[in-house]
C-alpha positions as CSV (number, residue, x, y, z in Angstrom):
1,X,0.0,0.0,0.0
2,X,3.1,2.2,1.1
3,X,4.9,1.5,-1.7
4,X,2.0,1.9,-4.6
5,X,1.0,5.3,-2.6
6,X,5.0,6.5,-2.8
7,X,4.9,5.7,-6.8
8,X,1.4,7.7,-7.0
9,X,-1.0,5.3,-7.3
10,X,-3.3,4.3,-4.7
11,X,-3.4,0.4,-3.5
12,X,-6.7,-0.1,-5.1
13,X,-5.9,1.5,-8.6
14,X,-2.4,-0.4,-8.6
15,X,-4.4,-4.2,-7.6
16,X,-7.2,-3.4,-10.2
17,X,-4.5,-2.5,-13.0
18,X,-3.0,-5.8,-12.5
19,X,-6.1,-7.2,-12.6
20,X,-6.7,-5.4,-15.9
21,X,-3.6,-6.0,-17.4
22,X,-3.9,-9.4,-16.2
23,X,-0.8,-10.2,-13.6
24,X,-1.4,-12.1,-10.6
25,X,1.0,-11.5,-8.4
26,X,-0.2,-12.1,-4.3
27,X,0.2,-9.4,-2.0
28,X,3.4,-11.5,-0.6
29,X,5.5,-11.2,-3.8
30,X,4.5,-8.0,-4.0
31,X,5.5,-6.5,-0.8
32,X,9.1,-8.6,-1.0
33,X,9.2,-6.8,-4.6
34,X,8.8,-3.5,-3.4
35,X,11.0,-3.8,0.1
36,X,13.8,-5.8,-1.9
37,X,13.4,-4.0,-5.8
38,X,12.0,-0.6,-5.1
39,X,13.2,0.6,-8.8
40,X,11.6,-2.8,-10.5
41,X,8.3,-1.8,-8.0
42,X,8.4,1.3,-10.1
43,X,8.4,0.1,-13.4
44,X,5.7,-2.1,-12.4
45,X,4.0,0.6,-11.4
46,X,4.4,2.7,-14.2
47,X,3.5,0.0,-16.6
48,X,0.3,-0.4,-14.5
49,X,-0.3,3.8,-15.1
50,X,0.0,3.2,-19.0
């Protein structure tokens, strides 16, 4: 939630773009993702935005 909200997209825009663009990725990868990859978080983010 943290991490979506510091890339500037709330937690529940970011979860239904990945449902839109179709990733599943669990809340659990996500949260190692953005602790452990912050600039990969990002792009993910980003691409999410698009």
């Amino acid at each position: 939630n943290a991490a979506a909200r510091l890339n500037g997209m709330s937690y529940s825009a970011f979860i239904a773009g990945m449902n839109e663009k179709g990733l599943e990725l669990n809340r659990k990868v996500l949260a190692d993702l953005a602790v452990h990859n912050p600039n990969t978080f990002a792009e993910l983010v980003k691409s999410i935005q698009k």
